[in-house]
N, C-alpha and C positions, 0 to 999 in steps of 0.2 A: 524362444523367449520373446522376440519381437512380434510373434506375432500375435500372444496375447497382451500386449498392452495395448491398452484403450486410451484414446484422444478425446480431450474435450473439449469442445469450442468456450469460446466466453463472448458473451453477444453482451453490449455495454447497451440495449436498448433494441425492443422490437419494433418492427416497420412490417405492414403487412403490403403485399404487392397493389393492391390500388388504392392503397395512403399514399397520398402527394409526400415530397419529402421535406418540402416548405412547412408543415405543419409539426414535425417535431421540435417541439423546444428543448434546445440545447444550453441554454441559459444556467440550467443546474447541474452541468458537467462543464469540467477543468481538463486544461490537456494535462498528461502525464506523459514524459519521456524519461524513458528508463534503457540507459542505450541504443540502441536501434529501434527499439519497440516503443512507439508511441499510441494513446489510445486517451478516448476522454473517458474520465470515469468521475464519482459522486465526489464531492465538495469535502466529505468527513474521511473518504480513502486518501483523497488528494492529502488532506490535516496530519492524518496517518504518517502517511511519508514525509511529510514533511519535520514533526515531530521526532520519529528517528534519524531524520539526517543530524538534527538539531542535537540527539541523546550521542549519538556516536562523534561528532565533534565535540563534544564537553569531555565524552570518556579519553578522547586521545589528547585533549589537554589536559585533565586531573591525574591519568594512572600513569606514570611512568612508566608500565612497558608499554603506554597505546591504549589503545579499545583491543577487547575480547572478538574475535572472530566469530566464533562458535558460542552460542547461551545455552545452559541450559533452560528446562520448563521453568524453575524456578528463577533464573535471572532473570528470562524474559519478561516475566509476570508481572518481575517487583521495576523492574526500569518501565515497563509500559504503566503499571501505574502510575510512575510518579508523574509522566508526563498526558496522563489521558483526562481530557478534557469534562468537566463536570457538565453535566444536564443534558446528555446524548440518550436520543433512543433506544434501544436493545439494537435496530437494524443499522442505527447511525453508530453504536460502538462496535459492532461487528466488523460494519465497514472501515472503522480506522482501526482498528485492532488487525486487518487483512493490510490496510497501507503502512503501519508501521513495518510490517514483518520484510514489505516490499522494500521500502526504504534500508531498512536495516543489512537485507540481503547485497541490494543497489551498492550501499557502502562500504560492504566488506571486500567485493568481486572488483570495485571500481568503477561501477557503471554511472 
């Protein structure tokens, strides 16, 4: 079994080998630590995560058992909506729509 599973790198920006390294702008990437794992990524992933740390501390203050661990498609959907940001691109809502999920995971595991 292990040996068909496939790995996939995630490259947060390309750099080709005789690109100075001086010349990438880093300007519109945020760090993100998530545990151990740190890495910089886009400004609306960063919003992302941040938004569900934001949703999962409200939930563990409103519901009396806590926040939910586990969403369904359907909770997920309707909590991301109420927190997702008006006037984003298709690839700017993707990308917080990937940092919520981060976030949301980040606070259930503890990280």
């Amino acid at each position: 079994m292990l040996d068909q599973m496939q790995v996939a790198t995630i490259t947060a920006f390309s750099c080709s080998a005789t690109e100075p390294v001086n010349e990438i702008d880093l300007s519109e990437y945020q760090p993100l630590h998530v545990g151990r794992f740190r890495c910089l990524v886009a400004s609306s992933l960063m919003d992302g995560c941040l938004a569900a740390r934001k949703a999962y501390a409200e939930m563990a203050e409103q519901d009396e058992y806590g926040p939910f661990l586990f969403l369904t498609g359907y909770e997920y959907a309707h909590l991301a909506r109420q927190h997702l940001p008006a006037g984003l691109t298709p690839v700017e809502k993707g990308d917080w729509q990937r940092g919520f999920i981060i976030g949301w995971l980040a606070c259930v595991f503890g990280l």
